[in-house]
C-alpha positions in Angstrom: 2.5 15.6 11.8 5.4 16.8 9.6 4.4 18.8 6.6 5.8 16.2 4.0 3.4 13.7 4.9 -0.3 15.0 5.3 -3.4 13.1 6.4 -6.8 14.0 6.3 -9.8 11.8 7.5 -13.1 11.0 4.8 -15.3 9.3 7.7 -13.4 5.9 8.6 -11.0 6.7 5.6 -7.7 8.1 6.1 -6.2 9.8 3.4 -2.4 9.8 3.2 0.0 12.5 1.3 3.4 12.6 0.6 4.2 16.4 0.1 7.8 17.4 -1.4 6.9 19.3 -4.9 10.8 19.4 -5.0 11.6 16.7 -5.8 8.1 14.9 -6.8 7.3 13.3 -3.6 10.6 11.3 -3.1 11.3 9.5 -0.2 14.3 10.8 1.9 15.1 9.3 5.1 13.0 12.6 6.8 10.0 11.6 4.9 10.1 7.6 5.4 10.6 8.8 9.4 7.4 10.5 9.0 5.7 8.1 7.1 6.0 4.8 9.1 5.1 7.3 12.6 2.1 8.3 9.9 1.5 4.4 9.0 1.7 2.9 12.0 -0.5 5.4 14.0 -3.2 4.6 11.5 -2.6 0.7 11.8 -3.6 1.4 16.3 -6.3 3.6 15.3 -9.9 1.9 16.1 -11.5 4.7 14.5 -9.4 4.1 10.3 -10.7 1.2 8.5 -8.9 1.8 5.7 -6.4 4.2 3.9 -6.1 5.8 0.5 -2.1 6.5 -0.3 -1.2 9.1 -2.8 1.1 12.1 -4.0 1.1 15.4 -3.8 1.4 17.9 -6.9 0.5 15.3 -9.8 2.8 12.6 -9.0 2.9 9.1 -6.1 6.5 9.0 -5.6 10.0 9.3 -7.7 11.4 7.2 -5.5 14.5 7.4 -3.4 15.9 10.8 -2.7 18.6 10.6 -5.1 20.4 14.3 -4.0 20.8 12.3 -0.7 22.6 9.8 -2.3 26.5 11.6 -3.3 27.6 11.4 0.0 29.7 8.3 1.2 27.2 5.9 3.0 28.9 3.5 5.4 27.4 -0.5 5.7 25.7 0.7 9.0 24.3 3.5 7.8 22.6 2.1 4.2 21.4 -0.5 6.9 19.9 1.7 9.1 18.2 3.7 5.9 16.8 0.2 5.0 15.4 -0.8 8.6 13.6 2.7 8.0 12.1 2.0 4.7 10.8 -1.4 5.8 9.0 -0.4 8.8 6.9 2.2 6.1 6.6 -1.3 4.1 5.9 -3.4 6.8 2.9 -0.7 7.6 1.5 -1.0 4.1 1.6 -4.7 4.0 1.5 -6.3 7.4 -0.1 -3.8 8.6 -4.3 -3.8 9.8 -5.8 -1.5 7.4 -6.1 -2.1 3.8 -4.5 0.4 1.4 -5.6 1.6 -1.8 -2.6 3.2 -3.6 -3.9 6.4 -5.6 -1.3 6.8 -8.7 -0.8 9.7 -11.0 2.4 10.7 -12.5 5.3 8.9 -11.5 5.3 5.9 -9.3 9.5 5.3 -9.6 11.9 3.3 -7.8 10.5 2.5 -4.2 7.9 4.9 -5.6 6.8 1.9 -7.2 7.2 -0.5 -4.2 5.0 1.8 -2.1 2.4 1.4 -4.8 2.6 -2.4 -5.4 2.7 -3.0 -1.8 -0.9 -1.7 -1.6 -3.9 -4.1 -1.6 -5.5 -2.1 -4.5 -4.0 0.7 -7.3 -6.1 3.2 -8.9 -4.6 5.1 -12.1 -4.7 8.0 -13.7 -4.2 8.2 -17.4 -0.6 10.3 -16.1 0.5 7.4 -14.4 4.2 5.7 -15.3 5.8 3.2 -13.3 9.7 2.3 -13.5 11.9 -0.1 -11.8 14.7 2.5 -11.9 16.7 0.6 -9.3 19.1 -0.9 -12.3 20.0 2.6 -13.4 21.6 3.6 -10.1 23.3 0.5 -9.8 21.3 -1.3 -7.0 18.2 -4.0 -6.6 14.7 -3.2 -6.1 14.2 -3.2 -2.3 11.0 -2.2 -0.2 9.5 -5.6 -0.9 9.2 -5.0 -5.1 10.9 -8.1 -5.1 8.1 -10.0 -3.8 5.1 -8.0 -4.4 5.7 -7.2 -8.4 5.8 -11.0 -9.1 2.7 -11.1 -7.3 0.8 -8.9 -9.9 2.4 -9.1 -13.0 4.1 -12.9 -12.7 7.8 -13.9 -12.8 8.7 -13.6 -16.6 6.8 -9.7 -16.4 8.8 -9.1 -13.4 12.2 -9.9 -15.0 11.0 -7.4 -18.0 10.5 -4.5 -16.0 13.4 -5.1 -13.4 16.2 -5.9 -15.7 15.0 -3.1 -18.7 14.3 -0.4 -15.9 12.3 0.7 -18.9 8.9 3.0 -18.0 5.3 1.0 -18.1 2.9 3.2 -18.7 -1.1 3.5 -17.0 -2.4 1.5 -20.5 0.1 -1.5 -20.4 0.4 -1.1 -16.4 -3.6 -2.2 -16.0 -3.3 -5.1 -18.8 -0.7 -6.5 -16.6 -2.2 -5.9 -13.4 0.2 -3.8 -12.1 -2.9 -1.3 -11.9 -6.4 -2.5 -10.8 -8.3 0.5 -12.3 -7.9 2.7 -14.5 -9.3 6.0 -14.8 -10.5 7.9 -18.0 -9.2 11.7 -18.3 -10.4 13.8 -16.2 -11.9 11.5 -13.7 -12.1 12.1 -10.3 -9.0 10.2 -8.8 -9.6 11.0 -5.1 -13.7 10.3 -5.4 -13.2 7.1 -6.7 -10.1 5.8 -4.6 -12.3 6.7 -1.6 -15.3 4.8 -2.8 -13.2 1.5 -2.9 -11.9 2.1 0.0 -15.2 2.2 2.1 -16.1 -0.7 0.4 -12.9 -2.1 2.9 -14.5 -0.1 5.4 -18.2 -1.7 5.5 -17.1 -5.2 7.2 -15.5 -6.4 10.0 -12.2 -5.0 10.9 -11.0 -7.7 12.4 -11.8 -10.4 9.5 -10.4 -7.6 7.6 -6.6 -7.5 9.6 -6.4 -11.5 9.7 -6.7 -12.0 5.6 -4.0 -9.2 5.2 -2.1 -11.2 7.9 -2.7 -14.2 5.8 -1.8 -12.4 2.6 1.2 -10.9 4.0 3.0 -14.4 5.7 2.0 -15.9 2.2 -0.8 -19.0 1.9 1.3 -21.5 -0.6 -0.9 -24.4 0.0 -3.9 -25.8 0.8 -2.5 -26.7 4.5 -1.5 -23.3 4.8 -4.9 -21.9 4.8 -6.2 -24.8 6.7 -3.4 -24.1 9.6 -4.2 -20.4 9.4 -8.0 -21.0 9.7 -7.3 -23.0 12.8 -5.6 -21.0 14.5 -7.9 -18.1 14.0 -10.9 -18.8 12.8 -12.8 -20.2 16.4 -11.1 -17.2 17.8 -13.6 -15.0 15.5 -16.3 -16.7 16.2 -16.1 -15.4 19.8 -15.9 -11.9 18.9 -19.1 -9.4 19.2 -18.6 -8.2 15.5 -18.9 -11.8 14.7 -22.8 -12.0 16.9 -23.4 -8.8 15.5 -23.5 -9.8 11.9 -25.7 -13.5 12.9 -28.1 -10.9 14.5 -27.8 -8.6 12.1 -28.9 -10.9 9.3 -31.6 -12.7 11.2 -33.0 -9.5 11.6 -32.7 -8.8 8.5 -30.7 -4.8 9.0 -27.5 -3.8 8.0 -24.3 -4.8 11.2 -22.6 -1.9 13.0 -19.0 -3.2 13.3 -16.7 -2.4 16.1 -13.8 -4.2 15.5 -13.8 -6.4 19.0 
């Protein structure tokens, strides 16, 4: 594991930290490597049922690694650098555990997209968020594109891309770019961990086909209905499935397995 991305495990909870006090956690191409290894390990790991996402030294993430950024990037390359970025996306969204971004400080640039990306954000009274992207001269990328919409609506969206102006933790939760927020001097890490073994307490495998759903998008009513065909008799042959009928019959809490 490379020291700019740490992980520690809190039962079926895996805790995820990006670690660069330098430059507040930004994401150069050596820490998105290590990430999306990080990421995607956790995503084939029977034992992680869900994962807490957070920042080292008082911030999430600044972003993009902007002292990387001077020298002279050919097409290929900025491609490459993007492929990279998307497979730590990819991870967040597409991936089969659920997320619950932990955010104090600055969540900035991809920063942010990290954040959004996550099925859940916890806040800090510290927390900022900025759409920088317009400053540097490029577009929002790591999916903050699709997934700010998602939270805060179009007309929000256009607000905070075209301004690049800095939402702060107050104004982030009344537009639902935050889910909860904190008071001051609240315990961040307790409480991100406590939603996320509320993810943990049911069936993995119900769990992974929503955020599949979620992920390819459900625009319609024969969306879901396709979606549920094509996987919902599947569940019903799966042992978690019998475990939870005989687990309520019996009246006792079901011991998931995730098969």
């Amino acid at each position: 594991m490379s020291e700019l991305v740490l992980q520690e495990r809190h039962g079926a909870v895996a805790v995820v930290t990006l670690n660069n006090e330098k430059t507040r956690n930004a994401l150069s191409r050596d820490m998105l490597f290590a990430l999306a290894e990080c990421l995607e390990t956790l995503n084939d790991d029977a034992q992680v049922r869900a994962i807490v996402l957070r920042g080292a030294n008082g911030h999430f993430c600044s972003g993009g690694d902007v002292s990387g950024m001077s020298a002279e990037r050919p097409l290929p390359v900025g491609r490459g650098r993007m492929v990279l970025g998307h497979r730590v996306i990819r991870a967040v969204v597409e991936g089969t555990k659920p997320v619950v971004a932990m955010v104090e400080g600055y969540a900035a640039g991809a920063g942010f997209s990290l954040a959004t990306a996550a099925d859940f954000v916890v806040a800090a009274p510290s927390a900022k968020f900025v759409s920088s992207f317009a400053k540097v001269g490029l577009i929002p990328d790591l999916g903050l594109l699709w997934t700010l919409p998602q939270r805060v609506g179009l007309a929000q969206a256009r607000r905070i891309f075209y301004s690049a102006r800095v939402v702060a933790s107050a104004e982030a939760a009344q537009l639902g770019i935050v889910d909860e927020l904190l008071e001051e001097g609240a315990d961040l890490l307790a409480r991100s961990l406590k939603i996320a073994a509320e993810f943990t307490a049911n069936a993995p495998l119900s769990v992974a086909l929503v955020r599949s759903a979620l992920a390819r998008g459900v625009t319609c009513l024969g969306d879901a209905l396709d979606y549920e065909m094509d996987n919902q008799a599947a569940l019903y042959l799966t042992r978690d499935h019998r475990e939870a009928v005989d687990a309520f019959l019996n009246k006792r809490a079901p011991a998931f397995v995730g098969l």
